[in-house]
N, C-alpha and C positions, 0 to 999 in steps of 0.2 A: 504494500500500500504506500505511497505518495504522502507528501507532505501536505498536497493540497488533498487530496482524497481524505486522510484525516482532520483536517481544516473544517472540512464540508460535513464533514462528519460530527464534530464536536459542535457545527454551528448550530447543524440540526438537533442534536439533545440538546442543548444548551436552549435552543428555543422552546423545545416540546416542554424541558425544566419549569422551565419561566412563566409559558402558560398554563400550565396546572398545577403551578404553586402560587399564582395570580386568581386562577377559580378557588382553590380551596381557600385560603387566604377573604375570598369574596362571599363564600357558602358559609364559612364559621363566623362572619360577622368582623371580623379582623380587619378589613375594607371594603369601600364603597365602590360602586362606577363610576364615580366623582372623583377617587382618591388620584391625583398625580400618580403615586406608586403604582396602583393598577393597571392606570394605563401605561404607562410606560413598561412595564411588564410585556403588556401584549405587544406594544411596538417592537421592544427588541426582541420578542418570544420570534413572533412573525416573520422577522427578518431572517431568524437566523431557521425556517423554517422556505422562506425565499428562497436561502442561498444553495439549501439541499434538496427541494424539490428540481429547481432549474436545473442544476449538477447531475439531478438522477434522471432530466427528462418528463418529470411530472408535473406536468402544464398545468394543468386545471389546480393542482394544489398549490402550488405558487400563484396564479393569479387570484386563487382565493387568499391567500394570505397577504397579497400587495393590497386589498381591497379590505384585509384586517387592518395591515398598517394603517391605511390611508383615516379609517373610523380611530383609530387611537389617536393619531396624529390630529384629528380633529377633534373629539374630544378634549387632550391638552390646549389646542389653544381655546377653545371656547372656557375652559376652566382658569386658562390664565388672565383671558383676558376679562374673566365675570373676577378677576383677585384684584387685578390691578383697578377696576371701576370702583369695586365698594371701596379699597385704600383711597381713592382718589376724591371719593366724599366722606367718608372720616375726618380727612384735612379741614 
């Protein structure tokens, strides 16, 4: 096996990791769908679920997973950006 073969390999547990320690984490009450943490969880779960689907040729499972990021990735900024309004009338 390759350096990058194992690359591709670690990126993929490493994501499967991240998103099922992000649902349970979710399910025990530990966080929210709101939490930064959680999302960000799925964004880089996703990614590194990207890198190994495209690697092994599994289309459909990577464009689903570009279509996770893209929900996490929008999430955080609509979270960031409802942080920085309520900060911004605090003042």
């Amino acid at each position: 096996m390759t350096a990058t073969e194992i690359a591709v390999e670690i990126a993929g547990w490493a994501g499967a990791t991240l998103i099922l320690l992000g649902y349970l984490l979710i399910t025990a009450g530990k966080l929210t769908g709101q939490s930064p943490v959680y999302q960000w969880m799925n964004v880089v779960g996703a990614a590194g679920f990207v890198v190994n689907g495209w690697w092994h040729g599994a289309i459909p499972s990577a464009a689903l997973n570009v279509i996770w990021m893209m929900i996490g990735a929008l999430t955080l900024w609509r979270i960031r950006r409802r942080r920085r309004g309520s900060s911004i009338s605090a003042i």
